[in-house]
C-alpha positions as CSV (number, residue, x, y, z in Angstrom):
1,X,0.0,0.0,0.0
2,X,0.9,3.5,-0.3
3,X,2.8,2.7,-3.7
4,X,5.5,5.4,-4.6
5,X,5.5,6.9,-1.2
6,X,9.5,6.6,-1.4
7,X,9.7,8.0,-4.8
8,X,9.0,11.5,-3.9
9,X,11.8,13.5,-2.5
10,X,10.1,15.1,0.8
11,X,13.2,16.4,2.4
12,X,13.1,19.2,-1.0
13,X,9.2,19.5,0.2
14,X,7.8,22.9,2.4
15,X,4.8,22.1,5.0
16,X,3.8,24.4,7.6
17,X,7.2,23.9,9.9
18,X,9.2,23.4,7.5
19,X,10.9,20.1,5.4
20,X,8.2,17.9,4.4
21,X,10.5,15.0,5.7
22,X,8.2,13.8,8.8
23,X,5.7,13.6,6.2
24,X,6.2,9.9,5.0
25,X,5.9,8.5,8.3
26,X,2.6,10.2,9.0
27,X,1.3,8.6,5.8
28,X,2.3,5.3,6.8
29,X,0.6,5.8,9.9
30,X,-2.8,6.6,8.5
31,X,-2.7,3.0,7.5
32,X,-1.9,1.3,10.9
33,X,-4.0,-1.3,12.2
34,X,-3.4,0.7,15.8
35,X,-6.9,3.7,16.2
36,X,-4.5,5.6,18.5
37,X,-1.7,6.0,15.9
38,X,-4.3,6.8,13.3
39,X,-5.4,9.7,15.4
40,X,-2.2,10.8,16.1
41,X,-0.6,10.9,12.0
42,X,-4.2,12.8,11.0
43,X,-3.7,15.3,13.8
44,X,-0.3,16.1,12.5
45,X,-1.0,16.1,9.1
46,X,-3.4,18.4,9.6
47,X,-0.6,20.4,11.9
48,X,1.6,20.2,8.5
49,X,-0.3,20.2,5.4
50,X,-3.1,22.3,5.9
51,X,-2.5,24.5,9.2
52,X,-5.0,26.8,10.3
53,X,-6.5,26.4,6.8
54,X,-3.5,27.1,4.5
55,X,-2.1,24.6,2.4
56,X,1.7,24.1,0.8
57,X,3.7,22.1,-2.0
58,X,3.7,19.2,0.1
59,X,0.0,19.1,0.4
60,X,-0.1,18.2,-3.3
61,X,2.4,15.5,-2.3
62,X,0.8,13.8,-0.1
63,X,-3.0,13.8,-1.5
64,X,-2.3,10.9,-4.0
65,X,-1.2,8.8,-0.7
66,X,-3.9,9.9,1.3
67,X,-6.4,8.8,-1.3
68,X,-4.7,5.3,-1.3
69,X,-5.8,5.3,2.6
70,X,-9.1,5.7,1.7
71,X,-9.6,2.4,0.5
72,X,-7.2,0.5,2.7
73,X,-8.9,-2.4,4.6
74,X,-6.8,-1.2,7.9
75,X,-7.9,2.3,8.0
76,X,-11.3,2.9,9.4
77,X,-10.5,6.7,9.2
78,X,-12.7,7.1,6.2
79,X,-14.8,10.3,6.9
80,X,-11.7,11.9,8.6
81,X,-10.0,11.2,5.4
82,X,-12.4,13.3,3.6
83,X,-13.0,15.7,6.0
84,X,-8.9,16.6,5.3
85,X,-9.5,16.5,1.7
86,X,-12.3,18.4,1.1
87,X,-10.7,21.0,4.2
88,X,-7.8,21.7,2.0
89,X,-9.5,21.9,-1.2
90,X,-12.3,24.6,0.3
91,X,-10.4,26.1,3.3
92,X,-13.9,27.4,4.9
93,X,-16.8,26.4,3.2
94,X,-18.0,29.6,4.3
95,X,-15.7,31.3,1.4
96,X,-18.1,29.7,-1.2
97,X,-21.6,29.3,-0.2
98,X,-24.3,29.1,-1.7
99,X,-22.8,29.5,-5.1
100,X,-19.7,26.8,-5.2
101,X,-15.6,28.0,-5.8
102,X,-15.5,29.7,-9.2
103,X,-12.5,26.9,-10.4
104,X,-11.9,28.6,-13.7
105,X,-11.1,31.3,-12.1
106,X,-8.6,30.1,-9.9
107,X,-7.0,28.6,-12.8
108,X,-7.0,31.5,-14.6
109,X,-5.5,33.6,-11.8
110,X,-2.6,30.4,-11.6
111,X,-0.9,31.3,-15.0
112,X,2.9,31.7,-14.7
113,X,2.7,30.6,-10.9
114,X,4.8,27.6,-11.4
115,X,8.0,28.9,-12.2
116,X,6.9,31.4,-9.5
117,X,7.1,28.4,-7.4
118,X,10.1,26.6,-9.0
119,X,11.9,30.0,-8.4
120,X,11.1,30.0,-4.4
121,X,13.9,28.3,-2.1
122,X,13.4,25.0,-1.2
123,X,14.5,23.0,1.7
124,X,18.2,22.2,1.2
125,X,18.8,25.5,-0.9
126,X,21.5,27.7,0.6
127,X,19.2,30.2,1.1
128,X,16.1,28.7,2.3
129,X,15.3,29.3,6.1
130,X,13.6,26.5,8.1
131,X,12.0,28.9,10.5
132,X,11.0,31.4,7.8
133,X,10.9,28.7,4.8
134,X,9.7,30.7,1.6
135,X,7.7,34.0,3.2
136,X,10.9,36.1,2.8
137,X,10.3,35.3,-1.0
138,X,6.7,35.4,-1.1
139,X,7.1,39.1,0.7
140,X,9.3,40.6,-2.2
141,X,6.9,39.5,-4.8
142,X,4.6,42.4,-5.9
143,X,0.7,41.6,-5.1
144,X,-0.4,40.3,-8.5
145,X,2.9,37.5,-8.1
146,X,2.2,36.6,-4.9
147,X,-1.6,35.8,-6.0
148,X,-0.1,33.7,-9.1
149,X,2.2,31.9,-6.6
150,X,-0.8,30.9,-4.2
151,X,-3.2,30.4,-7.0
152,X,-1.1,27.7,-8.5
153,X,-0.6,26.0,-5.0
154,X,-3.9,25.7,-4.4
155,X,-4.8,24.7,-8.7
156,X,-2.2,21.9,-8.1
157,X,-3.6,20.8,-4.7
158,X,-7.4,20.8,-5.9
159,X,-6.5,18.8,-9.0
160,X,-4.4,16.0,-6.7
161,X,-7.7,15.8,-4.9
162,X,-9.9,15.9,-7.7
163,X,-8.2,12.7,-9.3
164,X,-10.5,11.0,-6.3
165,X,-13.5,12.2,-7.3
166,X,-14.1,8.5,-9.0
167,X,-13.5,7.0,-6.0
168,X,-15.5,9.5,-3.7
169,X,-18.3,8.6,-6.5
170,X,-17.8,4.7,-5.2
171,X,-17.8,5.7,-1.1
172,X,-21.5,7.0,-1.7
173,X,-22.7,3.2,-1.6
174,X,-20.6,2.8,2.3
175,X,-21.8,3.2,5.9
176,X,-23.7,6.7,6.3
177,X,-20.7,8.8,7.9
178,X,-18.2,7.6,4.9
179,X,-21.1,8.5,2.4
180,X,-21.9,12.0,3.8
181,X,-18.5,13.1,3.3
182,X,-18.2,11.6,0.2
183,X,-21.2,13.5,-1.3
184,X,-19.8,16.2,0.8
185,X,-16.1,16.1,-1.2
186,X,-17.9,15.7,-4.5
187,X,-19.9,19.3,-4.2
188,X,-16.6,21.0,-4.9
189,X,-15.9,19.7,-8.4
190,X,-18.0,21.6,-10.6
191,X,-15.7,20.3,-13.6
192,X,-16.8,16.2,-13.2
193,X,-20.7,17.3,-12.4
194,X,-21.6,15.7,-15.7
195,X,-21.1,11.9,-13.9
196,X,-21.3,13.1,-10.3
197,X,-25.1,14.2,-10.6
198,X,-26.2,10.7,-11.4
199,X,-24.3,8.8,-8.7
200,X,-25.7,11.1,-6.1
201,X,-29.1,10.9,-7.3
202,X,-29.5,7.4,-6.0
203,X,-28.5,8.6,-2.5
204,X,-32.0,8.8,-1.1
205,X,-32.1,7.2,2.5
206,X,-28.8,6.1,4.3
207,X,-30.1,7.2,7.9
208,X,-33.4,8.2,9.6
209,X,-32.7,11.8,10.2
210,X,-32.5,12.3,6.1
211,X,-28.3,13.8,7.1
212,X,-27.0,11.8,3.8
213,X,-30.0,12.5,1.4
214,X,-29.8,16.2,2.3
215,X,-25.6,16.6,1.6
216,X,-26.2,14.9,-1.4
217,X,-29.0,17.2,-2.1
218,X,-26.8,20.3,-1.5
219,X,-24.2,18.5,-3.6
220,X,-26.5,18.3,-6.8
221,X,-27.0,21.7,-6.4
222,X,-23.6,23.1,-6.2
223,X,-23.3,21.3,-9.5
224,X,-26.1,22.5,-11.2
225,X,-28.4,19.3,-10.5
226,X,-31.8,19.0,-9.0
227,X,-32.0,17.0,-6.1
228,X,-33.1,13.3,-5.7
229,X,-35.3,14.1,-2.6
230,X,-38.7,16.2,-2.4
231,X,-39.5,19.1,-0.5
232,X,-42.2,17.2,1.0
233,X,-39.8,14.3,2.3
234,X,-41.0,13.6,5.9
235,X,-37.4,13.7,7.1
236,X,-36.6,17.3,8.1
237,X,-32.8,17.9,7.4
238,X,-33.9,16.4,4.1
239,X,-36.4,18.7,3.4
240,X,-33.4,21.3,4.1
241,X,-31.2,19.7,1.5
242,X,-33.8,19.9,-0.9
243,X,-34.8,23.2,-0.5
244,X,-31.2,24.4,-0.5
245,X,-30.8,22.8,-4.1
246,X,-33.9,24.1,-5.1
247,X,-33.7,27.8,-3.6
248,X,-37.1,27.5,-3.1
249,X,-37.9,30.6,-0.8
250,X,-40.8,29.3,1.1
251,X,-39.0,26.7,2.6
252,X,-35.6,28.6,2.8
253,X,-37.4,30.9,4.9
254,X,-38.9,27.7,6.9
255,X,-35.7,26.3,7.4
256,X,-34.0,29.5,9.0
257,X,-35.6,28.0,12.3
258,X,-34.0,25.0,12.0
259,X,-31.2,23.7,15.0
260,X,-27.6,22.9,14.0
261,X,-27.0,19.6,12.8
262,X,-23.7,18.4,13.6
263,X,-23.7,15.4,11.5
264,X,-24.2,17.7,8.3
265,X,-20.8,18.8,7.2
266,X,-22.0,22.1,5.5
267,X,-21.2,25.1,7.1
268,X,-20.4,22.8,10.5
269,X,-24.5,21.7,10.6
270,X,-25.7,25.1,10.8
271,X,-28.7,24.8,8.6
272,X,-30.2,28.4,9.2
273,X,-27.8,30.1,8.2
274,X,-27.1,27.6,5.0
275,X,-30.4,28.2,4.2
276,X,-30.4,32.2,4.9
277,X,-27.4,32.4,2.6
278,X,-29.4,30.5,0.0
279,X,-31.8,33.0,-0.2
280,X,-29.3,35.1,-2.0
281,X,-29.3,32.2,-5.0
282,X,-33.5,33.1,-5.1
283,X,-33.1,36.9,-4.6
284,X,-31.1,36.4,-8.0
285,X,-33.3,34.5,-10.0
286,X,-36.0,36.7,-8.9
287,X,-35.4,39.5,-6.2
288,X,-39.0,41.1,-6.3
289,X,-40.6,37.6,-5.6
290,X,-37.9,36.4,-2.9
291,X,-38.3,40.0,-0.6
292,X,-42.2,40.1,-1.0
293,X,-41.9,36.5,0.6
294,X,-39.4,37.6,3.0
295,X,-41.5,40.5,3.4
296,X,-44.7,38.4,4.6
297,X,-42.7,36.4,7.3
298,X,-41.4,39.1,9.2
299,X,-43.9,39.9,11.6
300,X,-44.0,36.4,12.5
301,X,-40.4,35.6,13.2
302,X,-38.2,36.1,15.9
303,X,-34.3,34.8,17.4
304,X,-31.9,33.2,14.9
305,X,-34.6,33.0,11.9
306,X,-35.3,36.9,11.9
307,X,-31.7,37.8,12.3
308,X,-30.6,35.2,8.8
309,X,-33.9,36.1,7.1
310,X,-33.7,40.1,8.1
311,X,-30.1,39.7,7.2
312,X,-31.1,38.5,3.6
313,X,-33.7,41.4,3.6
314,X,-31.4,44.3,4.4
315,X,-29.1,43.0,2.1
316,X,-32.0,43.1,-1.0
317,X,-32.9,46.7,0.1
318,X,-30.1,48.4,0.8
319,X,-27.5,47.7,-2.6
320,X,-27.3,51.4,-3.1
321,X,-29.6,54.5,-2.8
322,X,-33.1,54.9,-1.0
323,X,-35.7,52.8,-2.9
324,X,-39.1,51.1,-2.5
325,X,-38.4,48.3,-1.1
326,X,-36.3,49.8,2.0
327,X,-39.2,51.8,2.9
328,X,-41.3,48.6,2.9
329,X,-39.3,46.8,4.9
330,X,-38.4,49.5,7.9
331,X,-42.4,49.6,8.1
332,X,-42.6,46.0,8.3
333,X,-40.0,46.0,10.8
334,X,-41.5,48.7,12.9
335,X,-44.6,47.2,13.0
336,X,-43.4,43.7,14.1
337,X,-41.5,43.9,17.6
338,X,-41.5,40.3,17.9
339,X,-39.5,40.4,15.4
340,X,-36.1,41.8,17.5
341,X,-36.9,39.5,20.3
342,X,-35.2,36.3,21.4
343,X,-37.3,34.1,24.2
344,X,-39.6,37.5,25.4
345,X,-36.1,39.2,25.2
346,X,-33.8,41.9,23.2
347,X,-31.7,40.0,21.0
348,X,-28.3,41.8,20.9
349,X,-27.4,40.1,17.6
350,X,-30.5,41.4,15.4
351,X,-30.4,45.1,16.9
352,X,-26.5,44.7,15.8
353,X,-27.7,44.1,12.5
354,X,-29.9,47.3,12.5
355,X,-27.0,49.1,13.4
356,X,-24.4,47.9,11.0
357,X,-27.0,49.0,8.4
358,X,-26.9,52.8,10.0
359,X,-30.5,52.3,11.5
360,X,-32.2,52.9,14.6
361,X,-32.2,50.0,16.6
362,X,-35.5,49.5,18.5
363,X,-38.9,49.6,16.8
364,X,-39.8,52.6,18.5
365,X,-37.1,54.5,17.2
366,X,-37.3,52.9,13.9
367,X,-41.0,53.7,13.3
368,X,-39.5,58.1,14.2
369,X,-37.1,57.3,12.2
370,X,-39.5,56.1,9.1
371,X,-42.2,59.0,10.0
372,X,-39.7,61.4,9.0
373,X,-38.3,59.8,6.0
């Protein structure tokens, strides 16, 4: 297992601290028939390849190997696995919801980036410094360079991870947690979403709670798919998925009340604010339609829903100058106090949001502020 691991000259690698040299043995590790040393080589290889959400040349490296883990009979680290792959090939989800990563334009930005990179010291280079490694490089490179450089770093790490996306296709049939992440991992490849779409079709069931069925769901519509699952599945979280997909405002706006789910891998299981930000994807198709919904639910929302769902509001009215539809919501809002409380109480977080948008934050003051507007 692990074929070619001591083909590839890690000492000449960069990771986080450094040579890439403590690398090989981390690999190896993944594969032990011991949990506890499993554990331990994922821990550091998250310390090395992809710390605190940055990734290096030995990332790329060590992908291929770490794909080769996935399907090792030893290693029962299979969700892990993915969870490290699809990490260093998003950074934060967050970056990239609800629309996907714009890949072409990453590769586009990547042009002349690797002999950017082939011109940076490496370890073993006369001039490369193990405690500052390449940043003294990276800092004399003008803005547009130093772009390029990380660009084709991260173009070179995506494609090592996309050469799994047949087998993240086959670990949709496994045990729920492996198939999750799986459908999870495939969302980010926009480029293979002509056979990925069918494969997570079939993923329907998988688990009472409707977790696997609604990551698919999301999935298929990252990549431009409808999902498999209905918007009037009795599972709840699947419901979720399939209204994410779907941008189907209604149940968007439904769905803002929902609690975190930690078994659903987007945006860490918070599924309000998923489906607050996926309002934006209906405001585009049709903005008029989405607020006038949005609109309608105010007055009887209140907490977390009216802060994701106000948040989506303000951020329909307010693109630019006075208009119509600011005026219709600051009377909606002033006429709905409910609407800033959380449990019979002030909500911090929603009159925060009032304020970052330069208005008044109580509905008394709002409705002055509107009567002499």
């Amino acid at each position: 297992m692990l074929t070619g691991l001591d083909q590839v000259d890690w000492a000449r690698l960069s990771h986080a601290y450094g040579p890439a040299d403590d690398v090989p043995a981390q690999l190896r590790d993944l594969v032990s028939p011991d949990e506890a040393v499993r554990r331990k080589a994922l821990s550091g290889m998250y310390a090395n390849l992809y710390h605190q959400g940055t990734i290096y040349e030995a990332t790329a490296a060590a992908v291929p190997f770490v794909l080769q883990a996935l399907t090792d009979p030893v290693c029962d680290e299979q969700p892990q696995l993915l969870d490290l792959l699809s990490g260093i090939v998003t950074g934060h989800d967050s970056m990239w919801l609800p629309a996907g990563i714009p890949v072409a334009r990453h590769r586009a930005q990547a042009v002349g980036g690797d002999a950017l990179l082939a011109a940076a010291p490496h370890p073993g280079d006369e001039d490369y410094d193990e405690d500052e490694a390449d940043l003294a490089y990276v800092e004399d490179l003008d803005e547009e360079d130093q772009n390029r450089l990380y660009a084709h770093i991260w173009v070179r790490v995506y494609d090592a991870v996309r050469a799994g996306v047949p087998l993240f296709r086959d670990l949709l049939t496994w045990e729920p947690p492996v198939a999750c992440m799986a459908a999870y991992t495939l969302a980010w490849f926009p480029e293979d979403a002509a056979e990925s779409l069918p494969a997570l079709a079939k993923v329907t069931g998988g688990d009472e709670e409707g977790v696997v069925a609604a990551t698919a769901s999301v999935a298929m519509g990252l990549l431009g798919g409808r999902p498999a699952v209905t918007l009037d599945d009795p599972r709840p979280i699947a419901r979720w998925g399939a209204a994410i997909a779907l941008a189907s405002v209604d149940d968007l706006i439904a769905a803002t009340a929902l609690p975190k789910s930690d078994r659903v891998p987007f945006l860490d299981g918070d599924l309000a604010t998923c489906a607050a930000r996926s309002l934006r994807l209906a405001g585009e198709r049709d903005a008029d339609r989405t607020f006038d919904k949005i609109l309608a639910r105010i007055p009887t929302i209140s907490g977390y829903s009216a802060l994701h769902v106000v948040g989506e509001a303000l951020r329909l009215a307010f693109p630019d100058g006075p208009s119509e539809r600011q005026r219709r919501l600051l009377d909606a809002l002033a006429g709905s106090p409910g609407t800033w409380l959380i449990e019979g109480r002030t909500f911090a977080s929603f009159t925060n949001l009032m304020d970052r948008h330069g208005l008044p934050t109580s509905p008394a003051a709002l409705r002055d502020y509107t009567s002499t507007r």
